[in-house]
TORLUM-904126 format. One record per residue: chain; residue number from 0; x, y, z of N, C-alpha, C, O in turn; residue in three letters. Coordinates in steps of 0.02 Angstrom, whole numbers, always signed. Each point is the difference from the previous one (the first is absolute). Layout:
<sites>
- fivex_vodren_n.u_n.v_n.w_ca.u_ca.v_ca.w_c.u_c.v_c.w_o.u_o.v_o.w_nudren
- A_NUM_X_Y_Z_X_Y_Z_X_Y_Z_X_Y_Z_ALA
...
</sites>
This chain:
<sites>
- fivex_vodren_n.u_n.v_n.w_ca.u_ca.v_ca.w_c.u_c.v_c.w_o.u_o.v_o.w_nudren
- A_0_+42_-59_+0_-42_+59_+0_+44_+62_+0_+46_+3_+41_UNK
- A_1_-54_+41_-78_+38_+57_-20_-36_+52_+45_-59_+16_-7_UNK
- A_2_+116_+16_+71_-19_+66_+12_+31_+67_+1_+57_+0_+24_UNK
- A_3_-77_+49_-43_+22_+76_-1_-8_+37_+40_-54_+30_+4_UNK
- A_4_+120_-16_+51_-36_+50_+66_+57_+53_-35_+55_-15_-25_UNK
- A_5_-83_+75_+30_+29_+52_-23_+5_+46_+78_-39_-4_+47_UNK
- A_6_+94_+42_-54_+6_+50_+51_+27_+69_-2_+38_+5_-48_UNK
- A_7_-44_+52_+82_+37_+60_+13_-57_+43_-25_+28_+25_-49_UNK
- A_8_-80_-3_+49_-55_+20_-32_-8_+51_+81_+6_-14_+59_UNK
- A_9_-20_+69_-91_-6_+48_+37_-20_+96_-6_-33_+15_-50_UNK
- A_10_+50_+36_+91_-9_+71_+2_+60_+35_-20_+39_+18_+44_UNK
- A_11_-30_-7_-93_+77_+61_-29_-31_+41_+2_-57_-8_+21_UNK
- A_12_+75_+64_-38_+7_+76_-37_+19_-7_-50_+38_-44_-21_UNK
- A_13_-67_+97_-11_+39_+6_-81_+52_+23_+3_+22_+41_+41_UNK
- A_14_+3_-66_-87_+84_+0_-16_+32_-64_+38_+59_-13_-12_UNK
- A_15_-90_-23_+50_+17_-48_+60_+23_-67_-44_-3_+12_-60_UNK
- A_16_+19_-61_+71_+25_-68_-28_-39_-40_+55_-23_+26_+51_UNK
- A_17_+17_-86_-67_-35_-55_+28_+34_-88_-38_+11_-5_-61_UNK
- A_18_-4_-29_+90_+17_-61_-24_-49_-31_+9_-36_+24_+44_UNK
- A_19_+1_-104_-86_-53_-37_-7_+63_-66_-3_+59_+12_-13_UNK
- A_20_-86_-85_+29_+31_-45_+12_-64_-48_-15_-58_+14_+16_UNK
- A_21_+86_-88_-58_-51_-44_-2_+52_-48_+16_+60_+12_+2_UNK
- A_22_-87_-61_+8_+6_-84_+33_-30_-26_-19_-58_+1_+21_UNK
- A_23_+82_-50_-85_-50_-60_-24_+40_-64_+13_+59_-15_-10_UNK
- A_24_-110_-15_+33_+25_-79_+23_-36_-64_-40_-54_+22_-20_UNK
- A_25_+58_-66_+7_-36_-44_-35_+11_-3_-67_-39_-39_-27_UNK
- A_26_+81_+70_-13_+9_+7_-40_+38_-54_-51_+61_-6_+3_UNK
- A_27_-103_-38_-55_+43_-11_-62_-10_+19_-59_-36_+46_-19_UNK
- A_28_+71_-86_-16_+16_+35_-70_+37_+77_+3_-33_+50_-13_UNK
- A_29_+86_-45_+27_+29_+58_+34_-14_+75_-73_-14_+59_+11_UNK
- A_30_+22_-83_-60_-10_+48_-82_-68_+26_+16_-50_-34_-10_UNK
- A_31_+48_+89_+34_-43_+45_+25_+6_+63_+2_+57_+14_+17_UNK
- A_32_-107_+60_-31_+0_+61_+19_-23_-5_+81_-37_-40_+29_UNK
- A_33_+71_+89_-9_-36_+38_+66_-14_+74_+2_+45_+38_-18_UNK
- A_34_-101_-12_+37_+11_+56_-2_-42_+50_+38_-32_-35_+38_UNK
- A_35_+20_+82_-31_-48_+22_+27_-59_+57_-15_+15_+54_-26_UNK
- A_36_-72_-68_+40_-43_+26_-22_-54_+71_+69_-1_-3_+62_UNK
- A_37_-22_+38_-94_-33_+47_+59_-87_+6_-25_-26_-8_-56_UNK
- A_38_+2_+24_+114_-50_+25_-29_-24_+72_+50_-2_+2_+62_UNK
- A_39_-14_+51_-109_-17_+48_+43_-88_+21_+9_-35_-6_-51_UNK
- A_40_-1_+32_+124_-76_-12_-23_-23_+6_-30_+39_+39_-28_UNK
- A_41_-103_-42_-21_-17_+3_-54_+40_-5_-67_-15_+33_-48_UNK
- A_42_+61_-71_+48_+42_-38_-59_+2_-44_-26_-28_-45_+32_UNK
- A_43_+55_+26_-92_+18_-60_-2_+61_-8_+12_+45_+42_+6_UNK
- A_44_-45_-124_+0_+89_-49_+44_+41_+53_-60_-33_+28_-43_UNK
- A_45_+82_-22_+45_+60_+14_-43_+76_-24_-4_+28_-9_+54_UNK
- A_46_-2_+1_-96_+61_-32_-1_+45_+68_+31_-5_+59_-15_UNK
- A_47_+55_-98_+72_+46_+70_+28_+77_-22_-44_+39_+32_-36_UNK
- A_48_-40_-83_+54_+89_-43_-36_-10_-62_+49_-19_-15_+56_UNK
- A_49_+58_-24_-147_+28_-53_+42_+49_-32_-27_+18_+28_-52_UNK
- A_50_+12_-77_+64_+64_-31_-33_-9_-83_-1_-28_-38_+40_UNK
- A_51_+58_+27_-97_-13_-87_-20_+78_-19_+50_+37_+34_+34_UNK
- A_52_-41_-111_-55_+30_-38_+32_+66_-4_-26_+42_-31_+32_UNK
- A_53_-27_+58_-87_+56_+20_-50_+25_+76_+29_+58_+18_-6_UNK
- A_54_-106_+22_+36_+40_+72_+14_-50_+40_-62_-9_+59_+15_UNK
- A_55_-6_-68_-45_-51_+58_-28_-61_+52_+25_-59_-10_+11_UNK
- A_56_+89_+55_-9_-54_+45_+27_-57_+21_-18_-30_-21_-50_UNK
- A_57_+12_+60_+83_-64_+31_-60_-57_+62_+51_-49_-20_+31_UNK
- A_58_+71_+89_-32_-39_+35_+53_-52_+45_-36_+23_+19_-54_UNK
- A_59_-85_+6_+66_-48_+68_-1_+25_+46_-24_+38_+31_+37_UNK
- A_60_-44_-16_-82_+19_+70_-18_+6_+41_+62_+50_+33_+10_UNK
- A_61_-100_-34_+34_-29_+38_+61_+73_-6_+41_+29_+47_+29_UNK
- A_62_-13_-96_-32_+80_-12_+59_+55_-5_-19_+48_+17_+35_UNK
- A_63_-41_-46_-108_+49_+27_-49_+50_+26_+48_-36_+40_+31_UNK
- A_64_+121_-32_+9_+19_+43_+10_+0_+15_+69_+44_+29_+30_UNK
- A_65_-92_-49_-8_+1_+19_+86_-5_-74_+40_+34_-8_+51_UNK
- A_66_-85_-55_-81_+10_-68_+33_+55_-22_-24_+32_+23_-47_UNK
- A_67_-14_-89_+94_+48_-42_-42_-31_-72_+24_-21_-5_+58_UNK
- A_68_+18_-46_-99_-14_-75_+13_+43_-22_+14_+53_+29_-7_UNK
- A_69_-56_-90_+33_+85_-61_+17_-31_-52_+26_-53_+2_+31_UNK
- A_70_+96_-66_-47_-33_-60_+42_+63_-41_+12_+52_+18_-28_UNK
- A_71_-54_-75_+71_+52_-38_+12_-39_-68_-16_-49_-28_+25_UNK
- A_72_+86_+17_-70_-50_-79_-44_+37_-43_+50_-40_-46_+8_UNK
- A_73_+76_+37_+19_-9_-61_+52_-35_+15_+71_-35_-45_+23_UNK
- A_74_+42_+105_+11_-65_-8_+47_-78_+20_-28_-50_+22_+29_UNK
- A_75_+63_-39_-96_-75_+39_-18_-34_+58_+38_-58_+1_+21_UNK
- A_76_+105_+48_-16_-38_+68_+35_-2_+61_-42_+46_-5_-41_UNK
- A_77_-71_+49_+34_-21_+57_-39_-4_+71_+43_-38_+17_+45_UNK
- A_78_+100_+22_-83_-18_+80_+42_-19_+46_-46_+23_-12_-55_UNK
- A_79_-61_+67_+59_-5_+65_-35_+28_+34_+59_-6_-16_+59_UNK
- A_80_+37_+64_-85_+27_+47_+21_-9_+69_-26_+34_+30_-42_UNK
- A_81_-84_-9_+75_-11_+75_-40_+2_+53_+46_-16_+1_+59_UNK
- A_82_+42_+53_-105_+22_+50_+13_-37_+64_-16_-54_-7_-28_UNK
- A_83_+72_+55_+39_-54_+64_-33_-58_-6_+0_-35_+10_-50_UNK
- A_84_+16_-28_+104_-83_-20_+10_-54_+60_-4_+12_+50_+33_UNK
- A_85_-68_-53_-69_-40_+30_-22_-70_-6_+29_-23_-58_+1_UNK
- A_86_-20_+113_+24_-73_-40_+38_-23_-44_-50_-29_-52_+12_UNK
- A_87_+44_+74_-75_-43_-63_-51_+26_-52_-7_-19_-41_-41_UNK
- A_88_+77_+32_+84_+25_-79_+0_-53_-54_+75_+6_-54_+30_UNK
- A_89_-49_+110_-30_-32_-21_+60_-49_-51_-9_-54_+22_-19_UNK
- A_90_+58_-102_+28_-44_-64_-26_+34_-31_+47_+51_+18_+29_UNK
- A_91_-99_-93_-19_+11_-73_+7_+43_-21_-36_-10_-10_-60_UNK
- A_92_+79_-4_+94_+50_-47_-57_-33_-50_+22_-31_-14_+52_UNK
- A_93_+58_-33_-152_-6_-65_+26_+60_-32_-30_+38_+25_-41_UNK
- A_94_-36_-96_+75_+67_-49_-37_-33_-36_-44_-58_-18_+9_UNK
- A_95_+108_-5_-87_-50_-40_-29_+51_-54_-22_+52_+23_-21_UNK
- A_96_-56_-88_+22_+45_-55_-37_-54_-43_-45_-55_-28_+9_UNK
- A_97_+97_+38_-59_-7_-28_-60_+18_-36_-70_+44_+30_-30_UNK
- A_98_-60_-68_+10_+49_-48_-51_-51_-12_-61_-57_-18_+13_UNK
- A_99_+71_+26_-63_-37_+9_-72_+10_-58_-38_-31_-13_-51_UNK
- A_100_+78_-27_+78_+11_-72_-31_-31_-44_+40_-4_+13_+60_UNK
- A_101_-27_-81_-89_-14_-45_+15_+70_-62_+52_+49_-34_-17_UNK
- A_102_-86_+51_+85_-50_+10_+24_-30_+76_+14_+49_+34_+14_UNK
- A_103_-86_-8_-13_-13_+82_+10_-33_-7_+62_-44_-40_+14_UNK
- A_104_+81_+104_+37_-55_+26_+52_-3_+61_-1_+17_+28_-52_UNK
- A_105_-35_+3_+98_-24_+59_+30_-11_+2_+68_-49_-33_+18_UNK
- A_106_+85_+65_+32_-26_+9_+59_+35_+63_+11_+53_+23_-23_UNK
- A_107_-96_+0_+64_-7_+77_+57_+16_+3_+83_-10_-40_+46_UNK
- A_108_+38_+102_-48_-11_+22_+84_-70_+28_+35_-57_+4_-24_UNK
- A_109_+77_+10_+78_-64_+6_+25_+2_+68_+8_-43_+32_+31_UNK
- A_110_+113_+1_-72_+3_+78_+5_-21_+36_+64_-36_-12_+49_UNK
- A_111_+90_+80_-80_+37_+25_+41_-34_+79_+6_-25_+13_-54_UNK
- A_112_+17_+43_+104_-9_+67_-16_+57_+25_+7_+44_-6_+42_UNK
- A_113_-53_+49_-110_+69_+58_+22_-45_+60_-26_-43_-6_-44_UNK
- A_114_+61_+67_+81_-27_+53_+9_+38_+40_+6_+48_+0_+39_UNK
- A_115_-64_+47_-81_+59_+63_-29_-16_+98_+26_+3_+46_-41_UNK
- A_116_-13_-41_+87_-27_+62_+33_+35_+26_+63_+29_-31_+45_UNK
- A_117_-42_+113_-55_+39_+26_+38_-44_+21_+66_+26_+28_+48_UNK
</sites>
């Protein structure tokens, strides 16, 4: 059974940095994206960045520049690290693991708040 506890979700200020952390355990078929996703109220989920199992990235225009992704493929853990925080970075992160090859899954965190206000 595959789980995603994500952590560091919290109150900055703008201009403030914040780190996010996932932990997935259960995991095979290691050829996988991880990445993370937000949703802010009245939104839809959105892609923030994430990185495959090769090191490929891939961020939001929106964060472009101020997040950064990273993972350690042998403890299977996942950080964003963002910086230059904005109230409109203000959503529910979430963690997402995923694999597009057969076998394919999908699983989620139970997400995180981070909140961007002075």
């Amino acid at each position: 059974q595959v789980q995603l506890v994500e952590s560091g979700g919290g109150l900055v200020q703008p201009g403030g940095s914040l780190s996010l952390s996932c932990a997935a355990s259960g995991v095979t078929y290691t050829a996988n994206i991880m990445g993370w996703y937000r949703q802010a109220p009245g939104k839809q989920r959105e892609l923030v960045a994430s990185v495959s199992s090769g090191g490929t990235t891939d961020y939001a225009d929106s964060v472009e520049g101020r997040f950064t992704v990273s993972r350690d493929n042998a403890k299977n853990t996942l950080v964003l690290q963002m910086d230059s925080l904005r109230p409109e970075d203000t959503a529910v992160y979430y963690c997402n693991l995923k694999r597009k090859y057969t076998p394919t899954y999908d699983y989620w965190g139970q997400g995180t708040q981070v909140t961007v206000s002075s």
